[in-house]
C-alpha positions in Angstrom: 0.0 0.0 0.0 1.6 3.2 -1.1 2.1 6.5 1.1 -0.1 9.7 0.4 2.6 12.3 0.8 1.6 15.9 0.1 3.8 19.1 -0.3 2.1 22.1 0.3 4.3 25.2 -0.7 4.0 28.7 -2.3 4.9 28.7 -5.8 7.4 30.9 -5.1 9.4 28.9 -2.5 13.0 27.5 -3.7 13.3 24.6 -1.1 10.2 23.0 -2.5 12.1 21.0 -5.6 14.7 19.8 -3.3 12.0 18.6 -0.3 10.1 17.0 -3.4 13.2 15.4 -4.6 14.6 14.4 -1.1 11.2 12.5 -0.5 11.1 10.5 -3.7 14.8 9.4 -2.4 14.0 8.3 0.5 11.2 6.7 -0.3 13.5 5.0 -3.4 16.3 3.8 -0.5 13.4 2.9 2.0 11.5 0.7 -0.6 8.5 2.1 0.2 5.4 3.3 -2.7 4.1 6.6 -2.2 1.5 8.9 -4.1 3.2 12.2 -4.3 1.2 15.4 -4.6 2.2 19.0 -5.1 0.1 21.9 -4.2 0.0 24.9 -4.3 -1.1 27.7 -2.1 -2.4 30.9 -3.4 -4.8 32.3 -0.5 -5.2 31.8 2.7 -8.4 29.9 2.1 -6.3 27.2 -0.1 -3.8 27.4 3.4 -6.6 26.8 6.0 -7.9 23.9 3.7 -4.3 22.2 2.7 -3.0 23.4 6.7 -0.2 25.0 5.3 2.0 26.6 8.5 5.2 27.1 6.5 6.6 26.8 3.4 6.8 23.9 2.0 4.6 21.7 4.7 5.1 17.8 4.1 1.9 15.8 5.4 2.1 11.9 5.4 -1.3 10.6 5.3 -3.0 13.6 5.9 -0.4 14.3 9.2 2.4 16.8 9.5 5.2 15.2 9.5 6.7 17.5 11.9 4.5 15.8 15.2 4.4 19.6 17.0 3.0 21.2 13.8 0.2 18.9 14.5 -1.8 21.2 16.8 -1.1 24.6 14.9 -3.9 26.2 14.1 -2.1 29.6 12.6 -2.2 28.9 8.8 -1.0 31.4 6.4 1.1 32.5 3.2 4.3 32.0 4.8 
């Protein structure tokens, strides 16, 4: 069963092709399928929705996969 991973970024944000490219690594050394999506944020309606706290945010399954992001409720443009 393959991994929903998610990268939610502004299109303007330069680390997002390196995160994107160190997750299709790692997944690659791991062994391990995953269903990557890109999106992008363009208001803070699309933030809210996605739960975009920084750019780029990496959700595994719908989770943060930073555990203390978790709770944030701030979401933003940032």
């Amino acid at each position: 069963m393959a991994l929903n991973v998610r990268v939610v970024h502004l299109d303007s944000c330069s680390a997002t092709p390196k995160t994107i490219s160190l997750i299709k690594e790692t997944a690659r050394q791991m062994g391990v399928e995953i269903r990557l999506e890109s999106v992008v944020v363009r208001n803070d309606e699309e933030a809210r929705r996605f739960r975009h706290i920084g750019s780029p945010t990496v959700q595994v399954n719908g989770l943060d996969i930073e555990p203390d992001a978790r709770g944030i409720e701030q979401f933003g443009l940032s």
